[in-house]
C-alpha positions as CSV (number, residue, x, y, z in Angstrom):
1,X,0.0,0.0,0.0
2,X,1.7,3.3,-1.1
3,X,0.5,6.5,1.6
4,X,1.7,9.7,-0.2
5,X,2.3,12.7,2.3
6,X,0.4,16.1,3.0
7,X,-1.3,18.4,0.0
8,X,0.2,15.7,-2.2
9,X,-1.0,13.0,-3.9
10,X,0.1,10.0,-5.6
11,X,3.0,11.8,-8.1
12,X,5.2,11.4,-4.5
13,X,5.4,8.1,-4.6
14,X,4.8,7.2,-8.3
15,X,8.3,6.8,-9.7
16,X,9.0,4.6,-7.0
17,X,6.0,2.5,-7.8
18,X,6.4,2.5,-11.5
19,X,9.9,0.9,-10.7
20,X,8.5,-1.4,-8.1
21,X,5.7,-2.6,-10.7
22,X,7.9,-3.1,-13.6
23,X,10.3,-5.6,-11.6
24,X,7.7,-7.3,-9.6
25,X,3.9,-8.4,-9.6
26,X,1.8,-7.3,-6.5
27,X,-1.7,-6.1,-5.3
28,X,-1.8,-2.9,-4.0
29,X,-3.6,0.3,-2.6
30,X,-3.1,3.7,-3.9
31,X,-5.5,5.7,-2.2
32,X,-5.6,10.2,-2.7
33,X,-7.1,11.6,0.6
34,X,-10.2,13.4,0.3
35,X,-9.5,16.9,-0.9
36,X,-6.3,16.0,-1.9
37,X,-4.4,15.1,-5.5
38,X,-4.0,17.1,-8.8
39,X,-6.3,19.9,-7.2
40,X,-6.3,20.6,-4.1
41,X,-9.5,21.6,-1.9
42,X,-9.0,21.7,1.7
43,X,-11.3,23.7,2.8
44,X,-14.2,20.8,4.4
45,X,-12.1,17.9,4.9
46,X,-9.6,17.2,8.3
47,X,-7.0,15.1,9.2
48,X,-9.6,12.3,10.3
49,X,-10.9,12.0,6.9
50,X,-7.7,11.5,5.5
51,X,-6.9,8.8,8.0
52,X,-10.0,6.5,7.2
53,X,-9.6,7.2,3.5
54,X,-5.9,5.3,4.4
55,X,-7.8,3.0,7.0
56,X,-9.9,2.0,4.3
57,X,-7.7,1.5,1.7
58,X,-5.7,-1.1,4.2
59,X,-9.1,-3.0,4.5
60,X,-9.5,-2.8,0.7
61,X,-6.1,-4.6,0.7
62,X,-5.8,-7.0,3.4
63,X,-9.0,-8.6,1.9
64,X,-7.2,-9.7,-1.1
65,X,-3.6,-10.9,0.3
66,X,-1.6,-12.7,3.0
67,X,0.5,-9.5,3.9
68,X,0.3,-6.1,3.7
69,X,3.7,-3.8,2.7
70,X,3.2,-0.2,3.9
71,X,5.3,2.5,2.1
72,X,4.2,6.0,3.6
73,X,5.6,9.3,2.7
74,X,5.9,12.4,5.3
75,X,2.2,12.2,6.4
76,X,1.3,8.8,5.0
77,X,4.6,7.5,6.9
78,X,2.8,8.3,10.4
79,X,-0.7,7.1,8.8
80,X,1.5,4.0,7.9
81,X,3.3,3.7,11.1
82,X,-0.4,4.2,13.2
83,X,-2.0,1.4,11.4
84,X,1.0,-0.6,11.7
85,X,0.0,-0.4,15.7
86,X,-2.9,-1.7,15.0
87,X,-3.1,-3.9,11.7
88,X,-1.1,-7.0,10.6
89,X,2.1,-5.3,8.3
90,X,4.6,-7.6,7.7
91,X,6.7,-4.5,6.3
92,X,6.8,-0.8,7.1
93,X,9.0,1.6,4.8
94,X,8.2,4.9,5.9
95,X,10.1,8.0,3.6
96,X,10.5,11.2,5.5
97,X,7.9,10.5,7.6
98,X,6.5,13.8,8.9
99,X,6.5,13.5,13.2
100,X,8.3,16.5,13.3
101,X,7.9,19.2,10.9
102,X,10.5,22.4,10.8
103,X,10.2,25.9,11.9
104,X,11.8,28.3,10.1
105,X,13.4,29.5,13.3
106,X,15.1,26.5,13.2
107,X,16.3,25.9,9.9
108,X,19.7,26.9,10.8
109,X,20.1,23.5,12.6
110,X,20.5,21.6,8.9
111,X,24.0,23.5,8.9
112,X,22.4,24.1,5.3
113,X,25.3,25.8,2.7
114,X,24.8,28.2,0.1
115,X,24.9,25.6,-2.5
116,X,22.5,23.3,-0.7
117,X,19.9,26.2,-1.1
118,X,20.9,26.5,-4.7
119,X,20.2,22.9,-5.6
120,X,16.8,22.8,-4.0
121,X,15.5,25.9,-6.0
122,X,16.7,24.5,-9.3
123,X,15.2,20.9,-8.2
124,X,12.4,19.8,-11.2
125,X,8.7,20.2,-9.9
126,X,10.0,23.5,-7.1
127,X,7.5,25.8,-8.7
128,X,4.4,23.6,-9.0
129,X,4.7,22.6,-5.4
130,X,5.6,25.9,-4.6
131,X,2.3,27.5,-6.4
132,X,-0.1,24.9,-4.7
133,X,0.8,25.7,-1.4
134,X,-0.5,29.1,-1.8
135,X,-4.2,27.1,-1.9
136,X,-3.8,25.5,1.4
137,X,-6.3,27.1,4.1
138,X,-4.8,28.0,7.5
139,X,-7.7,25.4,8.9
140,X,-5.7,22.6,6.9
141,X,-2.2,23.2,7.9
142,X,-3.5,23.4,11.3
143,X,-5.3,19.7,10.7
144,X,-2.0,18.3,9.5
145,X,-0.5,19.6,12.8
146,X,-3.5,17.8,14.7
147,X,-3.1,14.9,13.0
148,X,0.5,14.4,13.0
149,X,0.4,14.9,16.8
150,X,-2.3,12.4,17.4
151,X,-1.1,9.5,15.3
152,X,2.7,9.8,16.0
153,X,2.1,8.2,19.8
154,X,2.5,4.0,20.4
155,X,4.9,3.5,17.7
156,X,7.2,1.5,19.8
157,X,4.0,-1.4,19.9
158,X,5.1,-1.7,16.0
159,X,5.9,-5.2,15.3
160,X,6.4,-4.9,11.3
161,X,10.1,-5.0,10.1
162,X,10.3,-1.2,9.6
163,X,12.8,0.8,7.5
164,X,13.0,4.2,7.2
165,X,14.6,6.2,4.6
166,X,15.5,10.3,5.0
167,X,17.2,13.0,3.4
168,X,19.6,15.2,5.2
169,X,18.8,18.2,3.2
170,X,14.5,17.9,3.9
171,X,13.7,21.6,4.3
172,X,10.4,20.5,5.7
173,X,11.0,17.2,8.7
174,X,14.2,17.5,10.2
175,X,16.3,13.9,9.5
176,X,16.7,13.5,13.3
177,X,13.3,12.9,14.3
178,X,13.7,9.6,11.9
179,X,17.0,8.5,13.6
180,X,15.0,9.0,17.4
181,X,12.0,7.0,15.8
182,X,14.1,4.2,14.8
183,X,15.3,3.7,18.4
184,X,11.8,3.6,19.4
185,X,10.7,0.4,16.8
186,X,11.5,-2.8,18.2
187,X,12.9,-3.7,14.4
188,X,13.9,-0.5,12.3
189,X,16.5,1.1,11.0
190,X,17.2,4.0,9.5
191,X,18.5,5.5,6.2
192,X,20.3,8.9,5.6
193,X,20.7,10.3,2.3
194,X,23.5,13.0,2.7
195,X,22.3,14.8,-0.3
196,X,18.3,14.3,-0.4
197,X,15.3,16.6,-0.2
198,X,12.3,16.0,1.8
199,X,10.6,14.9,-1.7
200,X,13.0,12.2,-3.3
201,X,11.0,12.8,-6.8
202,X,12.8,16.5,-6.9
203,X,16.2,14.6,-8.4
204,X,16.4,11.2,-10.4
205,X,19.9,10.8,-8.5
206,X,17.8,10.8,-5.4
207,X,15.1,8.8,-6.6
208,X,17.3,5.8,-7.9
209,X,18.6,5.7,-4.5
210,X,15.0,5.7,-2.8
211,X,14.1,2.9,-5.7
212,X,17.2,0.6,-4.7
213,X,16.7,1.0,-1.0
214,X,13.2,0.1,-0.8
215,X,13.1,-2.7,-3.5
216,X,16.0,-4.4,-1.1
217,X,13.9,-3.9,2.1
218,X,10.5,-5.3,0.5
219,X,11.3,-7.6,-2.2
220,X,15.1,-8.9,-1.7
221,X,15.9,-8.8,1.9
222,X,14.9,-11.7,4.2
223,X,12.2,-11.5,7.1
């Protein structure tokens, strides 16, 4: 089940699924959140309803197979990570996943350098996020906070083999909030890309990396 992040929609996580289907066969789940996808609309719909459109696209799934792989981005890595709590997931890959998010009062903490600033501004797809941000309410953002608060709790009950994959350069979710998470899993690790943004589909560099990574975790490594 692929759990794209927050405004987004399923562009996050479609190169990486696109490589995962052309190497392997699978049933999946590729739910958009109410409100959410090519055009966004945020104004009547809350963090709850984007949670049970997830909820219910794990039911969808679980109907048809033996096990359930998770792969959630920012937001759909703590959706991901909550119903792992609760739901059989025999694996849990969880990119960037938003628990923390960053001020920017505190974006001197990246240690960021001129040229790191450089390369996210000439990164492919900067100026369509960049445009549909200016259509997200105030009442949104603050749901994603609500949200992200309520379903990042209980995560060390996680049974699933859990892998989580972050780049140091993520303007948006600092990379240390994955490396204290992954203490907290009984069975994660963690992944640092030294030169990744918070969206890995911003550089094909990135992305190949993101593509190896998780097609080791889910399809070549042993439980």
């Amino acid at each position: 089940m692929f759990l794209h992040g927050y405004t987004g929609g399923r562009y996050e996580l479609q190169p990486l699924f696109d490589y995962l289907k052309s190497r392997y066969e699978f049933e999946y789940e590729f739910p958009v959140y109410p409100g959410h996808g090519t055009i966004l609309d945020l104004k009547s719909v809350g963090g709850e309803d984007w949670y049970e459109e997830a909820q219910s696209a794990y039911v969808n799934l679980k109907r048809r197979v033996d096990r359930v792989h998770i792969i959630g981005f920012s937001m759909g890595g703590v959706f991901a990570s909550h119903l792992a709590q609760d739901e059989p997931v025999e694996k849990l890959l969880l990119i960037a996943p938003a628990f923390e998010h960053i001020r920017p009062s505190k974006i001197d903490k990246l240690h960021l350098i001129p040229r790191h600033f450089g390369e996210h501004m000439k990164m492919k797809k900067y100026q369509k996020v960049k445009k549909r941000l200016r259509d997200v309410p105030l009442k949104a953002y603050q749901e994603f906070r609500n949200i992200m608060a309520a379903k990042k709790e209980g995560i060390e009950s996680i049974q699933a083999k859990t892998l989580i994959i972050h780049g140091m350069q993520d303007l948006l979710v600092p990379y240390e909030s994955s490396v204290e998470i992954a203490k907290r899993i009984p069975d994660a690790s963690v992944e640092l890309i030294e030169d990744a943004p918070h969206l890995f589909a911003f550089s094909d560099h990135n992305q190949l990396q993101l593509n190896i990574l998780a097609e080791r975790f889910l399809f070549l490594e042993k439980m």
